[in-house]
C-alpha positions as CSV (number, residue, x, y, z in Angstrom):
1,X,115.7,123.3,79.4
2,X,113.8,120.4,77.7
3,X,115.5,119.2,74.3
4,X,113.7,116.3,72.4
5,X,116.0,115.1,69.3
6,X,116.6,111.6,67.8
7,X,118.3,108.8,69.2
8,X,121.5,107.8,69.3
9,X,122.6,104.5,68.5
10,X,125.4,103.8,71.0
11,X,123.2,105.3,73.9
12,X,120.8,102.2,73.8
13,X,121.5,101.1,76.6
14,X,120.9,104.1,78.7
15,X,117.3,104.1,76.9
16,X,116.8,100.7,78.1
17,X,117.8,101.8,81.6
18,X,115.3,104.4,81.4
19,X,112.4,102.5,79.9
20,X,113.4,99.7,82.8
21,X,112.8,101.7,85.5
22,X,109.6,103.7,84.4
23,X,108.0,100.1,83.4
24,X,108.6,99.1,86.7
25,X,107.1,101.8,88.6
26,X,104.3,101.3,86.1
27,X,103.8,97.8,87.0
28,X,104.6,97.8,90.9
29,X,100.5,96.8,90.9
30,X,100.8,93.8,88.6
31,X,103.5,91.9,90.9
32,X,106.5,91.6,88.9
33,X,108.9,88.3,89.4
34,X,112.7,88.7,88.8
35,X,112.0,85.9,85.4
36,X,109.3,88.6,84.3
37,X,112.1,91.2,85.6
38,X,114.6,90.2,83.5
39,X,112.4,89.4,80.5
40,X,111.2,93.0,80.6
41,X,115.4,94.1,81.3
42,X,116.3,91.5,77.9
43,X,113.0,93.0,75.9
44,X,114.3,96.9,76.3
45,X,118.0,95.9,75.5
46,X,117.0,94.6,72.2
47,X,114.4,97.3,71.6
48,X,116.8,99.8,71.8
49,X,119.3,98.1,70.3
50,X,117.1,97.2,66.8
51,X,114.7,100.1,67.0
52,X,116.7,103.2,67.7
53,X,115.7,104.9,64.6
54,X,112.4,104.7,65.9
55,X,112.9,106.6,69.1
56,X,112.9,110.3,70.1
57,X,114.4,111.3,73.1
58,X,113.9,113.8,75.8
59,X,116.6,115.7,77.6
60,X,116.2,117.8,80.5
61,X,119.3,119.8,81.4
62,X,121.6,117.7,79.3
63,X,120.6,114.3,81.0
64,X,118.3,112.0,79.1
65,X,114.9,111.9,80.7
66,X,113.0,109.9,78.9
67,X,111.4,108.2,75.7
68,X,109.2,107.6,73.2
69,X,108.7,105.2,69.9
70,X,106.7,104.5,67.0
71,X,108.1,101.3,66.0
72,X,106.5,100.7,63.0
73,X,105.9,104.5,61.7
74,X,102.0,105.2,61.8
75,X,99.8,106.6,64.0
76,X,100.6,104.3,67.3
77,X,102.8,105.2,69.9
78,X,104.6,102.0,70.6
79,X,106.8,102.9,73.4
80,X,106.2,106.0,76.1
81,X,109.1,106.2,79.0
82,X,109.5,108.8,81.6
83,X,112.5,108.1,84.1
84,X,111.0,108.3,87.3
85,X,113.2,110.7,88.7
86,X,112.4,113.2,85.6
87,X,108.4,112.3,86.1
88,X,106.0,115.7,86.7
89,X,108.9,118.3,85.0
90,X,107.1,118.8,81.6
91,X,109.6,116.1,80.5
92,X,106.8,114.0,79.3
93,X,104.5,116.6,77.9
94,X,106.9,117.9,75.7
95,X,108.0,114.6,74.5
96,X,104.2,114.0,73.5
97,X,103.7,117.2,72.1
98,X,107.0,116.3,69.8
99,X,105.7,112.9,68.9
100,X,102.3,114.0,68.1
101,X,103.3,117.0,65.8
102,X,105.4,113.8,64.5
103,X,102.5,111.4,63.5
104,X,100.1,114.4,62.1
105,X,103.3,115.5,59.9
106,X,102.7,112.5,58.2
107,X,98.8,113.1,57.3
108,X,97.7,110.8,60.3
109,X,94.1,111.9,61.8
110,X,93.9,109.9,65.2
111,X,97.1,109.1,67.6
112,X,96.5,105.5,69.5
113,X,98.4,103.7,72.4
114,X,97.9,101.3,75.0
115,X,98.8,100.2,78.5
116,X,97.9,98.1,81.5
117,X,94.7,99.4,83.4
118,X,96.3,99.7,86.9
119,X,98.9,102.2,85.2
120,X,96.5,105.0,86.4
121,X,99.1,108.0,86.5
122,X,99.7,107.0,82.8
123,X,96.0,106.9,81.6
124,X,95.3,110.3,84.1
125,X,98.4,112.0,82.2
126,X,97.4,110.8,78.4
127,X,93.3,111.8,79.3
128,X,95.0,115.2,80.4
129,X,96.4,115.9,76.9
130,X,93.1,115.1,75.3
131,X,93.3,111.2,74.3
132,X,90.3,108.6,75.3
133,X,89.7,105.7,76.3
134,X,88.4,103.7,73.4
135,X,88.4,99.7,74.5
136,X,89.4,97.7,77.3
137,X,90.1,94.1,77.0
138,X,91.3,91.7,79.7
139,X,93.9,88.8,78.1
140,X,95.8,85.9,80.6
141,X,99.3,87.4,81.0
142,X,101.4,83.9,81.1
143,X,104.4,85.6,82.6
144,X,102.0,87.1,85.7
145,X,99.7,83.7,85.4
146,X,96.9,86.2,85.6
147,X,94.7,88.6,83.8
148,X,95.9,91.4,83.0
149,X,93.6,94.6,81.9
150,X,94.4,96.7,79.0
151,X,93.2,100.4,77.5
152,X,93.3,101.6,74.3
153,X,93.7,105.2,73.9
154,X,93.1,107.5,71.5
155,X,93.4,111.0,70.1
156,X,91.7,112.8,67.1
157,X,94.0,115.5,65.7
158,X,92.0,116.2,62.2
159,X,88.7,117.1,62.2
160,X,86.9,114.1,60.4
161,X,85.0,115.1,57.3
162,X,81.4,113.4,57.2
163,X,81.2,113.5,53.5
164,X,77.5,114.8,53.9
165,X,76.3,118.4,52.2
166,X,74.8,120.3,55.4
167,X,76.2,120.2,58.8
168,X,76.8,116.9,59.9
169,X,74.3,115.4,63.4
């Protein structure tokens, strides 16, 4: 059985763990160094250290699974982690489903979120629950000393009025 609840502050750790090992499955493409490695190891310890308040996490027969964050509140889904091992159990659907019920709660109309290009099982998985792809931009990556490709994706869950009398072209 899935459960998504809150986070817990002392489990922190375990969450950066988890958000470790799905980011480097994501990136296996990019070519990841052990400096960028550890960076990335440093960045989730103090995320979800400082931010736990922000996260909801997914259990799936009382282990922790997975993820997610919306570090500053609004409509953008910061942070989105599935532990690889969970990955392809409805872990992460219901996590979304929890985080987007979340976000309209609060009288949002779109959901966004981004990641890397090359993270295709990511952008096939959020396309599948209904989001788009709204931009791509390429920005040098100093870390990779490359470019790096991004999306922006996006979900409308309001119907946006028009503000027109008639029905709306």
């Amino acid at each position: 059985m899935i459960v998504i609840r809150n986070a817990y502050e002392q489990e922190a750790e375990v969450l950066a763990a988890i958000g470790l090992r799905a980011w480097r499955q994501a990136t296996a493409a990019l070519g990841i160094t052990p400096t960028l490695y550890d960076n990335a190891a440093s960045a989730f310890s103090n995320f979800t250290r400082s931010s736990w308040l922000a996260i909801r996490v997914a259990e799936l027969g009382g282990s922790v699974a997975g993820w997610a964050a919306r570090e500053h509140f609004n409509e953008a889904i910061s942070d989105f982690w599935i532990d690889p091992e969970f990955q392809r159990r409805g872990v992460g659907s219901r996590l979304l489903g929890d985080i987007e019920r979340l976000i309209e709660e609060k009288g949002f109309e779109t959901i966004r979120l981004e990641t890397h290009a090359q993270n295709e099982p990511a952008v096939a998985f959020f396309r599948y629950h209904g989001y788009s792809i709204r931009w791509l931009s390429v920005s040098y990556a100093p870390k990779l000393d490359r470019e790096v490709q991004s999306v922006g994706l996006q979900k409308q869950l309001a119907e946006v009025e028009s503000g027109l009398y008639g029905p709306a072209f």
